[in-house]
ROVEX-573388 format. One record per residue (C-alpha): residue in three letters; x, y, z. Coordinates in steps of 0.05 Angstrom, whole numbers, plus 32768, in hexadecimal, padded with zeros to 4 digits. Layout:
BEGIN
alaXYZ...
END
This chain:
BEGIN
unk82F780FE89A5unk82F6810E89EBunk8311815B89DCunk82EF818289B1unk830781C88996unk82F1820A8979unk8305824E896Eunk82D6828C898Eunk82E382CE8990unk82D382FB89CDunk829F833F89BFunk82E5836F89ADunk82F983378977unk832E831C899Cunk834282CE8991unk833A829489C6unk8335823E89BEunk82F8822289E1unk82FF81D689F5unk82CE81A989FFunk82DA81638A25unk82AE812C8A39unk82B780E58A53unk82F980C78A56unk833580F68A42unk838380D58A39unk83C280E28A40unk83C580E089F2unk8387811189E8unk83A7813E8A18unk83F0813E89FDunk83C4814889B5unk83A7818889D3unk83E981A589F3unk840A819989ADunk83D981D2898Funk83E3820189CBunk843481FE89C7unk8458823189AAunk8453822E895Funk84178201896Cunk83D082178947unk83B782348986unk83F88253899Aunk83E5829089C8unk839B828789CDunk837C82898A15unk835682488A1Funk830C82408A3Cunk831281FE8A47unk82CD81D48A5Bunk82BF81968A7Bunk827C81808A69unk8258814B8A9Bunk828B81128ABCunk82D1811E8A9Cunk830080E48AAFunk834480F28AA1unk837F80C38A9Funk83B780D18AD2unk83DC80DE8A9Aunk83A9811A8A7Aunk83A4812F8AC5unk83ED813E8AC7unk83F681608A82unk83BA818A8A91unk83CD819D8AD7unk841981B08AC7unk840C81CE8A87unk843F81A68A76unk845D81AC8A2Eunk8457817489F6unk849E814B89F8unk84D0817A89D8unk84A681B589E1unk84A481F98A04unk847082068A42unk844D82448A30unk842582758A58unk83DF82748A4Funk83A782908A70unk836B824E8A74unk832682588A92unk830982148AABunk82C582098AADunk82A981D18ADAunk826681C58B03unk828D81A18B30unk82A481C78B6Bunk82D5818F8B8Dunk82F6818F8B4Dunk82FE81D88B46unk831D81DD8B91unk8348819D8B89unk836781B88B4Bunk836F81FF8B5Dunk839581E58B96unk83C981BE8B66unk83CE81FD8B37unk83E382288B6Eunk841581F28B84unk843981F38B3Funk843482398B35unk8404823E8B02unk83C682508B2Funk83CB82A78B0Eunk83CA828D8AC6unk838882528AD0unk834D825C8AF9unk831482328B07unk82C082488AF7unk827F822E8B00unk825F82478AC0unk827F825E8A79unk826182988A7Aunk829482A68AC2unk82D182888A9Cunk82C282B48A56unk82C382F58A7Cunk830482E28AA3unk832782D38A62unk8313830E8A40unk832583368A71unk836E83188A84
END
């Protein structure tokens, strides 16, 4: 599977959902992931440190869900805070520039290293 997920806790015991994703992600795998993270979902409420390990090609479809933070059909968006974590620095630019666009630039946020991203969750 192209997502993989876990449970951590940050140093004062708090909860958060760290993803993993590699290769090729879909529309389905993302959809799948968005379907824990809605309201009444598993994850419901947990910040996400989200990381994209080496090339991750997403489908226009995964693309969309991710970037929107769209809902799963017949859900409820939800506000979440999500630290990214990718080495590449196009990427980060390019898709803090469509965050801001759809309003959700305060709530995700883009980081070189995990360590970067961990510390802004925690803290938000």
């Amino acid at each position: 599977m192209p997502i993989s997920l876990s449970t951590e806790q940050f140093p004062d015991g708090r909860r958060y959902l760290r993803s993993v994703s590699t290769g090729s992600v879909s529309g389905e795998d993302a959809r799948g992931l968005m379907m824990r993270l809605a309201p009444g979902g598993e994850f419901d409420g947990l910040p996400l440190l989200a990381v994209m390990e080496g090339k991750v090609d997403m489908s226009p479809e995964a693309r969309k869900m991710f970037s929107s933070l769209n809902a799963p059909p017949g859900g409820q968006a939800q506000k979440m805070k999500v630290a990214v974590v990718t080495s590449s620095a196009p990427l980060r630019v390019t898709m803090s520039f469509v965050l801001r666009i759809a309003g959700q630039a305060n709530d995700t946020k883009f980081f070189g290293t995990e360590d970067e991203a961990r510390n802004w969750l925690a803290t938000a």
